[in-house]
C-alpha positions in Angstrom: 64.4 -94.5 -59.1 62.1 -94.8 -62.3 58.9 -95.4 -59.9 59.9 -91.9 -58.7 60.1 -91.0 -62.3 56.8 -92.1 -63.4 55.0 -90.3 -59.9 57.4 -86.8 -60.8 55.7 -87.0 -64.0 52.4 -88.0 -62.3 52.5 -84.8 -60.0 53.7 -82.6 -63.3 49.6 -83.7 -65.3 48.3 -82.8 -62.0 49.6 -79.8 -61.4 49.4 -78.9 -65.4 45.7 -79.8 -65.4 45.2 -77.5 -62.0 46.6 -74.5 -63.6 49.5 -74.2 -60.8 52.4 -72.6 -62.2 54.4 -72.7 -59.6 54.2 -76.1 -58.9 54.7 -76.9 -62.5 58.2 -74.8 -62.2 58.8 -76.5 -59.0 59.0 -80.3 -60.7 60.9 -78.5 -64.0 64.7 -77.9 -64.1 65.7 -74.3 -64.3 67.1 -74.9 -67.5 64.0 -77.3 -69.1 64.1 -77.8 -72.7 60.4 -78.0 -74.1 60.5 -79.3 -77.2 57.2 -78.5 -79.2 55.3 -80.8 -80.9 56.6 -80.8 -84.5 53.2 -80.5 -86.2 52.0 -77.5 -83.9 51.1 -74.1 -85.3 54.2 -72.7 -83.6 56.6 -75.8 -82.8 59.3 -73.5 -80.7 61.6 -75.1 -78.3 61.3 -73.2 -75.0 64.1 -72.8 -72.5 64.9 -72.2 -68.8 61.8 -71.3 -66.5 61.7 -68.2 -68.6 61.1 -69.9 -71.4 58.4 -71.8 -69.8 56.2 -68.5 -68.9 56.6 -67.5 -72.7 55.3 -71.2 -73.1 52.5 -70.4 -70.7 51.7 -67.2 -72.0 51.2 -68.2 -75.4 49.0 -71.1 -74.8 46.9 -68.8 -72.5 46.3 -66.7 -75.6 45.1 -69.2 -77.2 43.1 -71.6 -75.2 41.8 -72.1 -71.9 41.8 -74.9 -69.8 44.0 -76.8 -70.9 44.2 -80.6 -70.0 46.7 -83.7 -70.3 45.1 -86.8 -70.1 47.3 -89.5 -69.7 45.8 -93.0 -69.6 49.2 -95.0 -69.5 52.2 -93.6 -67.9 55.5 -95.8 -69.1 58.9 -96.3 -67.3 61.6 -96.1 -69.5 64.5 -95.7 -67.0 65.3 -91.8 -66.6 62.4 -91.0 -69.4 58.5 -91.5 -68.8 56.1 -92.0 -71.9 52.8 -90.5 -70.9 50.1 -91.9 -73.5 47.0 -89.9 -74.2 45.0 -86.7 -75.3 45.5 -83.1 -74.9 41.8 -80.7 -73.8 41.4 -77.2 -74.3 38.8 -74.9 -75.3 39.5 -71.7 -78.3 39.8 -68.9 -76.0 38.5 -67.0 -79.2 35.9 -69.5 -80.8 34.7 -71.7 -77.5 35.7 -75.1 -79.7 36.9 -77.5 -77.6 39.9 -79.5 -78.9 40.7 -83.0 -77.4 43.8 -84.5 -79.9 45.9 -87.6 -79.3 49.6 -86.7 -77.5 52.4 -88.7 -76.7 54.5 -86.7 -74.3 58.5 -88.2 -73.4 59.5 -86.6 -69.7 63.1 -87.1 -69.2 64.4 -87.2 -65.5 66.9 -86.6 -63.4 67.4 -86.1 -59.8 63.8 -85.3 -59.3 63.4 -82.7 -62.0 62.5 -83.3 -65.8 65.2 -81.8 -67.4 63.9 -82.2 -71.2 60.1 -82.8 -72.4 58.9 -83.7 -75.9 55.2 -83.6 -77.3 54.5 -85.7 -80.4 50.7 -86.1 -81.7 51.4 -89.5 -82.3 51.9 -92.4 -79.5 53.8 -94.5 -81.9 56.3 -91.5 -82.3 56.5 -91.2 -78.5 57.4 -94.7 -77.9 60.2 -94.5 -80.4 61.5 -91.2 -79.2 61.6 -93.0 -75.5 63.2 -96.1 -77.6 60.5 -98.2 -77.4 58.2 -100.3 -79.3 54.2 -100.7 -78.5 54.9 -104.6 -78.6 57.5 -103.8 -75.3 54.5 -101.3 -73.6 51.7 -103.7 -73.8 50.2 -104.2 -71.1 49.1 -108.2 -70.1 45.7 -108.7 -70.6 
């Protein structure tokens, strides 16, 4: 199951990063709870599919092209940690922003039922529970 976790959340960047709404809505439980990160000008928690358009909309005022760019994607049973950077371009001023995100997808039966963005990875990890001594990857 948490293989089909990690592709869900897989398919959710992809269609994200492709501007597909519908599809995004399609892998998102009706009643989602976004959870904001906590240092973002407007850190709302968004509800529902509804809630998700008024999550769309206000990003779309204020940036364009907006990107998640996962370079690790992390099972944790019904949660994946996606480890990366956030894109977008000022709608207003052109100035492209590329931060550091942490996002925690939770889950279940083939929907993700509760997201969480943190602008930290270390603060992703330990939302999911884990530690970055547990993620490493062997080298």
């Amino acid at each position: 199951m948490s293989e089909e976790n990690v592709e869900i959340v897989r398919r959710l960047h992809a269609a994200i990063n492709a501007a597909d709404a519908e599809a995004v809505l399609a892998l998102l439980d009706p009643e989602i709870v976004w959870v904001q990160n906590p240092n973002a000008p407007d850190p709302r928690t968004f509800h529902g599919h509804d809630g998700m358009r008024e999550f769309r909309a206000m990003l779309e005022e204020a940036f364009a092209g907006v990107r998640l760019e996962s370079d690790r994607f992390i099972d944790a049973g019904d949660r994946v940690v996606s480890l990366g950077h956030m894109r977008a371009r000022g709608v207003g001023s052109g100035v492209e922003v590329r931060e550091a995100r942490g996002w925690v997808w939770t889950v279940r039966d083939g929907k993700v039922v509760r997201h969480q963005t943190f602008d930290d990875h270390q603060a992703a990890l330990e939302a999911a529970g884990l530690s970055a001594d547990e993620t490493e990857e062997p080298g």
